[in-house]
N, C-alpha and C positions, 0 to 999 in steps of 0.2 A: 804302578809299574812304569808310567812314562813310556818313553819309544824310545830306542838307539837308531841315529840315522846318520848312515855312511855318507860324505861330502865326497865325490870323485869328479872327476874330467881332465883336461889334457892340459901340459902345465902351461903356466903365466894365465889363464883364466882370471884368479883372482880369488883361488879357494882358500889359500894360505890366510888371505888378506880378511876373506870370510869369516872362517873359524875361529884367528883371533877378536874379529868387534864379536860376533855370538857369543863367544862364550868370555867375554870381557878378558880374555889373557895375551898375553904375545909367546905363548909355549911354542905357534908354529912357526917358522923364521917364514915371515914376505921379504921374496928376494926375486929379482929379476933372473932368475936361470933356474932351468927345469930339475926338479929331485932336491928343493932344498926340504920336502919334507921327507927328510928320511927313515924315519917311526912314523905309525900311524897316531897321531895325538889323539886323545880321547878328552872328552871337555864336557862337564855339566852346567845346566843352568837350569834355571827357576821357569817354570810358566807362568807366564802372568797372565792374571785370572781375576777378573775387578769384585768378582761373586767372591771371594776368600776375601776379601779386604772387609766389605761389607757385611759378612756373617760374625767377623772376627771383632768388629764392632762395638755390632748389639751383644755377641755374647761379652765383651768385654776379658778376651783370650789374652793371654801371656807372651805367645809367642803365634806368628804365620809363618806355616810351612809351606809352600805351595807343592806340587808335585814335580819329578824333574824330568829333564830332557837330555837326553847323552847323545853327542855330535863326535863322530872321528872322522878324524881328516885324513884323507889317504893319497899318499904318491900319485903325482901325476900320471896318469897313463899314458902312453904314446903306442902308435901304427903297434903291431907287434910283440905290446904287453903276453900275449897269452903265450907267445912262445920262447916268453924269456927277454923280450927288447927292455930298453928303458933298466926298469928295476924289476918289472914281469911277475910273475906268477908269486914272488913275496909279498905283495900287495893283493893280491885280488884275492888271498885268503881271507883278509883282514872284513871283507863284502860280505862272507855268508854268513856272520854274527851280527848282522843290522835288522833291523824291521822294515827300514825304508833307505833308499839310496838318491839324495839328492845329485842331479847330475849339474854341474855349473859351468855353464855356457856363456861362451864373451861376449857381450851385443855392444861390445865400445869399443868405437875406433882411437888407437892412442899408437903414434910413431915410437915414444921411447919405451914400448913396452913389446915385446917381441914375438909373435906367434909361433909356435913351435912347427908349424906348417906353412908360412908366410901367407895368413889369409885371416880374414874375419869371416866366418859364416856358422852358427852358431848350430844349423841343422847337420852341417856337414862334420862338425866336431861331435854331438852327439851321436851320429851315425859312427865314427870313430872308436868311443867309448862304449855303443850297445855292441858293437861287432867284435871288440877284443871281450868280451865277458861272455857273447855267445858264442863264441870257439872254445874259448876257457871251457864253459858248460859241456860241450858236444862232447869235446875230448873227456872229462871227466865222466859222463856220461859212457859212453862207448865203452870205455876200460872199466868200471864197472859192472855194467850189464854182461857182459862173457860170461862170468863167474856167475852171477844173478840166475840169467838162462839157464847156467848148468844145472843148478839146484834146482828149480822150477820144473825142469821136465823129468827132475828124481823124484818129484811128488811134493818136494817143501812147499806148504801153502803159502807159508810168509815170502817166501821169493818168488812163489808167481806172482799175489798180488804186486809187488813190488817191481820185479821185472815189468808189467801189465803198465805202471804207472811210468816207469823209465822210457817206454818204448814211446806213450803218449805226450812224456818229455821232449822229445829225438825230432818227432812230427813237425814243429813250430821252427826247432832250431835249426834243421835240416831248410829248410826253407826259407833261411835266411831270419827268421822272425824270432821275438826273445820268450824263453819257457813259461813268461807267465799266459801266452796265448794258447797254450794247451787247454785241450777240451777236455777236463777233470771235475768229476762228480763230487758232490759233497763227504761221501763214505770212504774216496781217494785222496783228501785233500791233507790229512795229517799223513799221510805217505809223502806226497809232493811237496809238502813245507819240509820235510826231515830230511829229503836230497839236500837241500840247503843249495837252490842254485841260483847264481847269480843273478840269473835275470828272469828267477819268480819273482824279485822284491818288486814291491811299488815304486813308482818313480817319482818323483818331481820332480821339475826342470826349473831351478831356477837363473833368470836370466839376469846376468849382471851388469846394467848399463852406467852410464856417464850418470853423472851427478844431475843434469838438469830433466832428464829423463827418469828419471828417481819415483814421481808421481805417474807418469800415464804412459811410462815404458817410450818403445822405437821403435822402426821398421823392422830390425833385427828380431826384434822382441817379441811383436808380432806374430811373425813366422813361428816360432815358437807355441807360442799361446795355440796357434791355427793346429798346430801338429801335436800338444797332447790334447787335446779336444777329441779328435778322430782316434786315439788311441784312447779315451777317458783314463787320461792320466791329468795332472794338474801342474799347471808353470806361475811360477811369482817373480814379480819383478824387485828384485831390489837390487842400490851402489852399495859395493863392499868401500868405496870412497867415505860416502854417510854412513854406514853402518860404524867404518872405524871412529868416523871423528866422534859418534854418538855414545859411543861403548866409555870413551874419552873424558866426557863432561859431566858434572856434577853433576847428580840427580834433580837441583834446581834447575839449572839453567838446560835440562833437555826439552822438557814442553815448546820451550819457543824457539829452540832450534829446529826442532820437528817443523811447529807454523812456518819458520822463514823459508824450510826447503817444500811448503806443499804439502808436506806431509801430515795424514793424522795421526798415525803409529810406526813403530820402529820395524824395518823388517822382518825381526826376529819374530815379533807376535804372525806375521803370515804366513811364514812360513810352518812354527807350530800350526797354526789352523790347518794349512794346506796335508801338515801331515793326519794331524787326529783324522780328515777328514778322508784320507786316501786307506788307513787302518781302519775308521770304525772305532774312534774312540770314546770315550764318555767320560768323563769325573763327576762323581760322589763325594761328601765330605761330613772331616767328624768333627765338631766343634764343643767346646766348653772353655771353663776360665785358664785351665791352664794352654791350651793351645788351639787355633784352628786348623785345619791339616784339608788339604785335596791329595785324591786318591785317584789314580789311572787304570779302566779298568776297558775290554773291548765288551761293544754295546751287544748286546743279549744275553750277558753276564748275571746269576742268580745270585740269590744272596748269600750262599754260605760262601761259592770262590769270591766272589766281592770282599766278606770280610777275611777272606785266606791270606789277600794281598796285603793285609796288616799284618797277622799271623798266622799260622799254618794253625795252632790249636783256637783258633775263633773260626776257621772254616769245620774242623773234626767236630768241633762240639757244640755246634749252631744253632741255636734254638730258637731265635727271632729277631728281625731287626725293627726299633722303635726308629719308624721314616717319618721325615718330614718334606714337602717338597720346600726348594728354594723359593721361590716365590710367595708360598707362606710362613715359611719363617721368618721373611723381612719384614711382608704385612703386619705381621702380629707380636713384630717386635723378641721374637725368640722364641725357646720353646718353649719357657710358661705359656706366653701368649698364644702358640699351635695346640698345643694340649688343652687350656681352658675353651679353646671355639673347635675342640673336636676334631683337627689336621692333621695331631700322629696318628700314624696308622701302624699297627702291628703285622708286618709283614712274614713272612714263612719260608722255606727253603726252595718253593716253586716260585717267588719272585724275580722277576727282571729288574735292576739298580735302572734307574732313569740317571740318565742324566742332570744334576743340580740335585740329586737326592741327599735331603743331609743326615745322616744315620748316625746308630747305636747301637752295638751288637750286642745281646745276649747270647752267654754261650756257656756250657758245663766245662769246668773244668776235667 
């Protein structure tokens, strides 16, 4: 399945400038003045995953797939997005289709580049962007719940629970604080995912600094790091300066552009990390000669939804999966090798997919 993750913050940050090195296109115009993304782009890429290269190998596959990543880029927000400023509440729809919402924060000082607030401060822009999403939320909230209430005290059970879970929504937001801080029980939590509200998604913060701060971040940066910490949320440092020139240059000559900037990997791979790890994510894969393939699945995942995310009839008609784990299937050289020293395992419909699991579905048609 991969994750969709919303890029937002306030313009000239540097998100435009982002999305294009990510996802190697120039679909979104980087331009110095605010709303030059006027559609939300949408932009896939590959995760890169050294374990698919390696599987893909030994079994000597055809073709690598790796699993993908969907980034939309969405309008800058500014002061009184939720009431319609800026370009306002046509963008903040585009939020509640993500899995995770990266917020990108300036930590670079640059004169020819203009803040839409005459200032650098990278908490105080976030602050910016959590408060027009949590007003967005309230309002949204408020104006459904009337109705909600009404039903609930007619006796509809689906709207008390529902109501029950709104009102626990309300608590956090009303308080200044964003809906994922609500105290919601595990029996409540696919209610509270289905409001679709802006600021239940995961965050990341990431921090976009000067090029020579590329490797070990800023003071700006920092501060950052310090504040989702206490929120356990997660911030990554990377320049949409290197990201673009990187997206740029041949697949030769990137290794040693990486070494000359400090660096041992491309932004792009931290940020993936940062999200799997803020979701819960896991990949499994399927390999043979004609193709290797990784697959996106959230960790505590059984095996028949595991193999649903291939097809919806290898989840219906599930009847084992022949696992290997990654690590022994490199050992042993594939899975002749895992099967002669005894490492498939025939696994059942009460299994949890591990992560690096490399699988076979049997299933009835």
């Amino acid at each position: 399945m991969g994750f969709k993750c919303g890029i937002v913050g306030l313009p000239n940050v540097g998100k435009s400038t982002l999305f294009n090195a990510l996802t190697q296109t120039a679909a979104a115009e980087a331009a110095n003045y605010p709303f030059c993304t006027i559609e939300p782009n949408v932009g896939e890429v590959g995760v890169p995953d050294e374990r698919l290269d390696k599987l893909a190998a030994i079994a000597k596959s055809g073709q690598i797939i790796p699993t993908r990543l969907t980034f939309v880029d969405i309008a800058g927000l500014v002061r009184g997005a939720s009431k319609g400023e800026g370009l306002g509440n046509k963008f903040l729809s585009h939020i509640r289709e993500v899995d995770a919402v990266a917020y990108v924060l300036r930590c670079f000082e640059d004169d020819d580049i203009t803040h839409v607030e005459n200032r650098i401060d990278p908490l105080a822009d976030a602050e910016v962007v959590e408060t027009e999403l949590m007003l967005a939320d309230m309002e949204s909230l408020e104006k459904r719940s009337v109705a909600t209430e009404k039903k609930a005290k007619a006796g509809d059970k689906e709207s008390k629970a529902l109501f029950t879970v709104m009102e626990k929504a309300l608590v956090p937001l009303r308080d200044g604080k964003p809906a994922r801080m609500a105290s919601i029980t595990p029996e409540e939590r696919p209610i509270f995912v289905g409001l679709q509200l802006l600021t239940s998604k995961p965050v990341v913060y990431v921090c976009n600094v000067e090029e020579s701060a590329a490797a070990n971040g800023n003071a700006y940066s920092k501060k950052v790091e310090e504040k989702a910490q206490a929120e356990g949320a997660v911030s990554v440092v990377i320049s949409a300066k290197i990201e673009a020139e990187f997206a740029g240059l041949p697949p030769a000559d990137r290794t040693e552009f990486l070494a000359e900037m400090g660096l041992a990997e491309p932004g792009l791979n931290r940020l993936i990390r940062a999200g799997y790890k803020l979701l819960d994510l896991v990949t499994y894969f399927t390999v043979g000669p004609k193709e290797a393939r990784a697959w996106t699945i959230t960790r505590g995942t059984k095996g028949p939804a595991a193999a649903g995310v291939i097809h919806t009839d290898f989840e219906k008609g599930f009847i084992r999966a022949e696992t290997i784990a990654y690590d022994d299937y490199v050992a042993l050289g594939g899975e002749n090798g895992a099967k002669d020293a005894g490492k498939m395992r025939l696994e059942g419909k009460e299994y949890v997919v591990k992560d690096g699991d490399v699988m076979h579905f049997r299933f009835a048609n």
